[in-house]
N, C-alpha and C positions, 0 to 999 in steps of 0.2 A: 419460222425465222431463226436462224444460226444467232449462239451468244453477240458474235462478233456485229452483226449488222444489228445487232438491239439496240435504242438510244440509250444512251446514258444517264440512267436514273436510276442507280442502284445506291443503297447505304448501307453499313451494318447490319447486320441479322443475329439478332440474340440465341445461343447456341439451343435455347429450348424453342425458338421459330425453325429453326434453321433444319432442328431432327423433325418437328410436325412438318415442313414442308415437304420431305425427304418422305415420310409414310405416308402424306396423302395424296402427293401428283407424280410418284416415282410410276404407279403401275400402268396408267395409260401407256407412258411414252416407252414403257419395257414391253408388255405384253406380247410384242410381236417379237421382240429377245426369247420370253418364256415359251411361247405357243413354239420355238424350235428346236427345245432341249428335250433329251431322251427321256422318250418314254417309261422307258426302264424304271424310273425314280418316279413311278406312278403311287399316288396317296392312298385313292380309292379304294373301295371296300375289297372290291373284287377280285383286284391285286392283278389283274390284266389291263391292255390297252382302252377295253371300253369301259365307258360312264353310263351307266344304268341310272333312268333318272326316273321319277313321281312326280304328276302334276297332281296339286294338291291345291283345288279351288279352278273351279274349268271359265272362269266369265271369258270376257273380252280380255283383261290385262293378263289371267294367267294361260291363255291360247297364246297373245304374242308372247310372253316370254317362253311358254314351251318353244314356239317355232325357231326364237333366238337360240336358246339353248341347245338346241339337233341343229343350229347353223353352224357353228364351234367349228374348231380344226377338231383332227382325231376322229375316234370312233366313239359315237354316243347311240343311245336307243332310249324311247320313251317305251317304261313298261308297264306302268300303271297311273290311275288315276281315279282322284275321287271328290267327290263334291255334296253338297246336300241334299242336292236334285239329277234325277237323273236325266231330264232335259237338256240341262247343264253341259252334263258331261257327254252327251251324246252329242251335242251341235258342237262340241272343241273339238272330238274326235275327228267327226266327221270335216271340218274345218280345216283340220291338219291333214288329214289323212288326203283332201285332192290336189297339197300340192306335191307335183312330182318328184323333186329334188328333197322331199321329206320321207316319200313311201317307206323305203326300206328304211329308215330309222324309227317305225312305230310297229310294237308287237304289243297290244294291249287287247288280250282275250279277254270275253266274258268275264274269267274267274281274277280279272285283276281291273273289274270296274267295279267299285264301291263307291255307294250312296249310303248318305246317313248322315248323322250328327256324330259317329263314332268312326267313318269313313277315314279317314287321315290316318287314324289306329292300323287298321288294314292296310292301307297302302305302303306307311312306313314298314310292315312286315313279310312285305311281298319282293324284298331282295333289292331296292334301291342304292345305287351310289351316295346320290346325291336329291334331293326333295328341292321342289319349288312352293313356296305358298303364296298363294295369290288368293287366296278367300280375302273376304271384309274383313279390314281391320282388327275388328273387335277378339275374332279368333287366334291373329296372331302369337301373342303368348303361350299360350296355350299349344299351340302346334310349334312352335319354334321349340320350347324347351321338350317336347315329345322328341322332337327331331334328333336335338342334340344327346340327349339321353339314348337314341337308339345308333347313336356315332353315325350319323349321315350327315354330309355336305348339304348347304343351306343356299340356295335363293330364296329371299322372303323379299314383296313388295313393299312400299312403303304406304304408309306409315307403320310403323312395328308394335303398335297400340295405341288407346283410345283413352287411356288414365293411368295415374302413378299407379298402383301395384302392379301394371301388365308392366310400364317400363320395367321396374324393378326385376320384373319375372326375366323379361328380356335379357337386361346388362350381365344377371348373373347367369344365365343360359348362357350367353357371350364370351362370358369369361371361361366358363365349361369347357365352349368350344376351343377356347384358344388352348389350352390345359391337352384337351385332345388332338391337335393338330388338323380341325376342320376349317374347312373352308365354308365363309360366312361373307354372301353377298347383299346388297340393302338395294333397293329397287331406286336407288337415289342419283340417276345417270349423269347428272350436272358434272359428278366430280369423274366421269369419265370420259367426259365432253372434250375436244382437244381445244376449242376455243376459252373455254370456262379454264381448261388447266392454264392453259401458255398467258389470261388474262389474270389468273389467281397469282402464279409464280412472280409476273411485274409487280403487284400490287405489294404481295408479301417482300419484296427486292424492294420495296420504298419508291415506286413510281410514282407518288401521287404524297409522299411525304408521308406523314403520321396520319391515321384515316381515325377523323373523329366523329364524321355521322354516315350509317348506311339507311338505304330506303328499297325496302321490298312490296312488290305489288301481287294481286293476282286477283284484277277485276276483272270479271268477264259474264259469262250467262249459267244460268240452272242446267247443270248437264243432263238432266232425264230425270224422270217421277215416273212410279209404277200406282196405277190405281187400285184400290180394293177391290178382289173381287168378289162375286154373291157368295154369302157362307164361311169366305176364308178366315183360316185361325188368326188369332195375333200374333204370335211367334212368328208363324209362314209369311205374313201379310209386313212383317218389320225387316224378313230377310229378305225379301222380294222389293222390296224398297228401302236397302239398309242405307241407301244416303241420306234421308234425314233423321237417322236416330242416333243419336250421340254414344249410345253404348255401342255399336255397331262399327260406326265409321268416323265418330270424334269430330263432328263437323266440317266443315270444308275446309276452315282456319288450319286444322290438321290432317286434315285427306290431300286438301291442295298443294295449300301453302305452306305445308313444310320444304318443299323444293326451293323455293327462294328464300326462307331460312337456313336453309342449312347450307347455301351456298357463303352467306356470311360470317357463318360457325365455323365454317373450312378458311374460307378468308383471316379470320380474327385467331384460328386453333383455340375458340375457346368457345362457351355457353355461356347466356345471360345470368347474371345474380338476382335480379328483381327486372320485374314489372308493373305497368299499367295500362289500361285501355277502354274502351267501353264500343258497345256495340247492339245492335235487335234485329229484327224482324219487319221492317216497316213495308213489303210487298209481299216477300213470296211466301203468302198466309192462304190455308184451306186443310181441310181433311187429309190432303195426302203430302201434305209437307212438313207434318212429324212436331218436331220438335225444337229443329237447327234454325240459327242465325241465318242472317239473309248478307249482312256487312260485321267487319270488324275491324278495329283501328289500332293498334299495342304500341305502347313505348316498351323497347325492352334497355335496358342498361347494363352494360359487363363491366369486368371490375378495374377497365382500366379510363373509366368514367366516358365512353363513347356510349352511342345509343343506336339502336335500329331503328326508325320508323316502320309499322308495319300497316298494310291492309291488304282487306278482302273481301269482294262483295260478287251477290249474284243476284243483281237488280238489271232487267233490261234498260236502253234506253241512255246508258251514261257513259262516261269516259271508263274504258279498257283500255291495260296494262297488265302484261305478265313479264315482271322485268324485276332485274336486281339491279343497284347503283351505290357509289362510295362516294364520299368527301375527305380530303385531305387537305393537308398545310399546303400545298403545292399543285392540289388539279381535285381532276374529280374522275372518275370511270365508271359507262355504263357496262357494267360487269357481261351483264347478258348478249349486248351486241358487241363485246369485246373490244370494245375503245376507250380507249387513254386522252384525256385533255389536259394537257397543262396550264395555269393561270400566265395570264402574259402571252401566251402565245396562240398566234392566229393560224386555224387549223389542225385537225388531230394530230397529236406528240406519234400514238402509235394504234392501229387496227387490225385485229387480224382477219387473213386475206387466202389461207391457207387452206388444203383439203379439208372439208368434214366430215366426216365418216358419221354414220347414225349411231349415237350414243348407246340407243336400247341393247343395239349388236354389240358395242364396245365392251358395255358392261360384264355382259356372259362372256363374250373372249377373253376379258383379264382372269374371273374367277376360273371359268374351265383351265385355261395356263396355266394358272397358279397351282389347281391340285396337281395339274402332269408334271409341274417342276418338284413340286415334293414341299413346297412353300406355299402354301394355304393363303389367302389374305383374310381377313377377319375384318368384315365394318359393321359389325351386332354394336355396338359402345358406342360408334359415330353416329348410326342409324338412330340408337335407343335416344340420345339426348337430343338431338335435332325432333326428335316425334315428341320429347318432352319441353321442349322451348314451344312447341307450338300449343300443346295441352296445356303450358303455363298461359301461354296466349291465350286462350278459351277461357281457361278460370279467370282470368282478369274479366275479360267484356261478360262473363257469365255475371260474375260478382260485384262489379263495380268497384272493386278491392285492388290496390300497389300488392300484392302479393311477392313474397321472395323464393328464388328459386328451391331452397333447402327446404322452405316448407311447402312445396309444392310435391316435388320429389317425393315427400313423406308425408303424404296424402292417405291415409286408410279407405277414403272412399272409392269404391266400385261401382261400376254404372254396368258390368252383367248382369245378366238374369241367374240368382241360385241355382239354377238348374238349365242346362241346353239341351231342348228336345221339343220337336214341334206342341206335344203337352204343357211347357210348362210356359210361365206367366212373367215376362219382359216387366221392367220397376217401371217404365214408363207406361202410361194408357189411357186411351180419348175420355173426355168426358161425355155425358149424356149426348150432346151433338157432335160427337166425334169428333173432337179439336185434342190434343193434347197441351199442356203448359210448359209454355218455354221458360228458360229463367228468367228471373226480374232480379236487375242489378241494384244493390245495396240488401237481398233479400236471399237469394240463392247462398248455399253454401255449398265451397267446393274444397275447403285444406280443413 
C-alpha cells in the first residue's frame, strides 16, 4: 500500500523512534535497491564477485538456511562444512547437493568436511566469506565471537545464547563486528517479513494510539525427542536431544518464543526493565525430557510502564496460538495477521493484502545485498537482547522471582559444561532413575 492510500492514523514521532524506525524496517523495503548496485564495492574477504560461505552446524535449520544462502543474487559457493557428527553433515550435503539449481554452487571436498567439537575452528580456516551457524544454541557464542575474530561475515540462528555471559559474549562480538565492517545476520525473519514491516511502521506512526499492553503467544506441541540409546555417553546423549536441556537450547521460552518477542522489542525500539512470571512441567515428564518447562507465562514491563504478556506451552490437547498482538488508546492490532482495528469502528481500519514473499529467503537477500553494497547490516545487539528478554523470561518462571533486567544481564551464572568434548561431564544429570531436576520456583537460583 502507497503512503497516499494509507488511512489516516499517523502522529508525531519522537526523533529517537523515528531514527529506530529508519534502522530496522529500511532494509526489506531497500534490498532489492542494494541486491542492484555494483559489485565492484564488494566487502567480502575475497575481494571478488563471489561469497564463499561455511555451514557451520549441518541439522534441518542450518541445511535450509545454506539452501537460502546459495539462493541469493550474485555469485555464491558453499565450500565447507562442519558439524559434531558426521551423519549430520553428510545428510545436509547430500540434501543440498540433489537440488539442481544448487549443484554448481557446492564445492565441499573431503578435506573441507569437519567433524568434532573443534570443527567450526577448521571450517572458519578453510577460506570462507562469510559463516553460517546453525548448531544448538548453547554454542553460539562461542562460535560467533570465533567468527568475528577471524573477520568473516555472520548468519547465526536464533537464539544467540542460552544465559547472560554468552549474551554478553555476543553484544561484544557485535560490537567487534560493527568496528570491522562485517556483516551480521540474526535468524529472526519477522523483521523481514513485509507484512510484520508495513504492520510495524502503522503501529510505530500511531495507528492504534499509544500502545499500553502487548500479548505474545507460542502454544503449540513438543517438536521431537530423541531417546537414549544402549551405552550412549551423556554429553552425546544431551546433543542428540539438545532440546530439553537448558544449557544447550535455553528452553523453548527462548529457542521458540523469542520470535514473538522480539517482534515487540522492534515494535516498542526498546527491551524490558523487569520481570515476572511463573511456570513447570506439569505433562511432558520422563527420561528423555531433560530438564525444560513444558508452559511458561511472563509479565515483562519496559520503562515507559506498558507490559507484554507472554506465554508458551507444549502440552498436547489445548488452545494454540503462535501470534503477536498490541493494545492502544485508539485500537488494538493483531500484529502477526497484520490487521489494524480501531475502537468505534465496525470492520478492520486497515489489512495487509500484499505479495509475501517467504521471509527465510528475504532475510539472506538483505544480508547478501548489504555486503555487495559495501554496507554490512549488523543485528548481533537486536538479536543479543531479544535472546536476553527471553532468558530473563526463563529466570522469572525458573525462580519464581520479579527479577530486573540489569541484574539479569549480569548474571555470572553459566549452565555449559567446563569442558566440550564427548568426555566431559554436562552440570546437569539423571538421577538413580534417570530423571533429571528441573527448577523449583522460590528455590532455583538463576542472577
Amino acid at each position: 500500500m502507497s503512503e497516499a492510500s494509507r488511512p489516516n492514523m499517523t502522529r508525531p514521532v519522537s526523533p529517537s523512534r523515528r531514527d529506530f524506525i529508519k534502522g530496522s524496517t529500511a532494509l526489506a523495503i531497500g534490498s532489492a535497491v542494494a541486491g542492484s548496485l555494483s559489485l565492484a564495492r564488494s566487502a567480502h574477504a575475497a575481494g571478488d564477485d563471489e561469497i564463499k560461505i561455511a555451514l557451520i552446524g549441518c541439522g534441518g535449520r542450518g541445511t535450509g538456511a545454506a539452501n537460502q544462502a546459495l539462493s541469493t543474487a550474485g555469485k555464491v559457493k558453499l565450500i565447507a562444512m562442519a558439524d559434531a557428527y558426521q551423519d549430520r553433515l553428510e545428510g545436509s550435503l547430500k540434501t543440498l547437493s540433489k537440488q539442481e539449481n544448487l549443484k554448481d554452487k557446492i564445492d565441499v571436498p573431503e578435506d573441507r568436511k569437519f567433524v568434532g567439537f573443534d570443527a567450526y575452528q577448521k571450517a572458519l580456516a578453510a577460506g570462507p566469506d562469510l559463516v553460517i551457524l546453525a548448531t544448538p544454541p548453547g554454542f553460539r557464542p562461542i562460535h560467533f565471537q570465533a567468527a568475528v575474530a577471524a573477520n568473516k561475515h555472520v548468519f547465526m540462528e536464533k537464539p544467540v545464547a542460552t544465559d547472560a555471559p554468552g549474551v554478553r559474549k555476543v553484544l561484544a562480538a557485535a560490537a567487534e563486528a560493527k568496528q570491522k565492517n562485517l556483516a551480521v545476520g540474526v535468524g529472526l525473519q519477522r523483521r523481514h517479513e513485509i507484512k510484520y514491516i508495513e504492520t510495524i511502521k502503522r503501529l510505530q506512526d500511531g495507528a492504534i494510539g499509544d500502545i499500553m499492553t502487548t500479548r505474545v503467544y507460542w502454544n503449540g506441541s513438543t517438536p521431537w525427542v530423541k531417546s537414549r540409546e544402549p551405552g550412549q555417553g551423556e554429553m552425546d546423549y544431551q546433543m542428540r536431544n539438545w532440546y530439553y536441556f537448558t544449557w544447550i537450547c535455553g528452553d523453548h521460552i527462548v529457542e521458540q518464543h523469542i520470535h514473538n518477542m522480539d517482534v515487540v522489542n522492534w515494535l516498542k525500539g526498546a527491551y524490558p526493565i523487569k520481570a515476572n512470571g511463573m511456570g513447570g512441567c506439569q505433562v511432558r515428564k520422563g527420561k528423555d525430557y531433560g530438564e525444560t518447562f513444558d508452559h511458561h507465562a511472563v509479565e515483562f514491563e519496559y520503562a515507559d510502564g506498558s507490559r507484554m504478556f507472554s506465554q508458551c506451552r507444549h502440552i498436547p490437547g489445548c488452545w494454540n496460538s503462535v501470534s503477536e498482538h498490541a493494545q492502544g488508546t485508539k485500537g488494538s492490532a493483531t500484529i502477526s495477521d497484520a490487521t489494524i482495528q480501531l475502537d468505534g469502528k465496525y470492520g478492520f481500519a486497515w489489512h495487509y493484502s500484499g505479495k509475501k514473499p517467504d521471509p527465510y529467503q528475504v532475510e539472506h537477500d538483505d544480508l547478501f545485498a548489504s555486503i555487495r553494497s559495501g554496507n554490512p547490516i549488523n543485528e548481533g545487539e537486536s538479536g543479543a537482547k531479544s535472546t536476553m528478554t527471553a532468558i530473563l523470561g526463563r529466570m522469572c518462571t525458573y525462580s519464581g522471582k520479579e527479577i530486573a533486567w540489569n541484574d539479569a544481564i549480569n548474571s555470572e551464572i553459566s549452565l555449559l559444561p567446563d569442558q566440550l568434548s564427548f568426555e566431559a561431564t554436562p552440570k546437569s544429570l539423571p538421577d538413580a532413575s534417570g530423571l533429571y531436576q528441573l527448577a523449583v520456583p522460590g528455590l532455583t537460583k538463576v542472577v
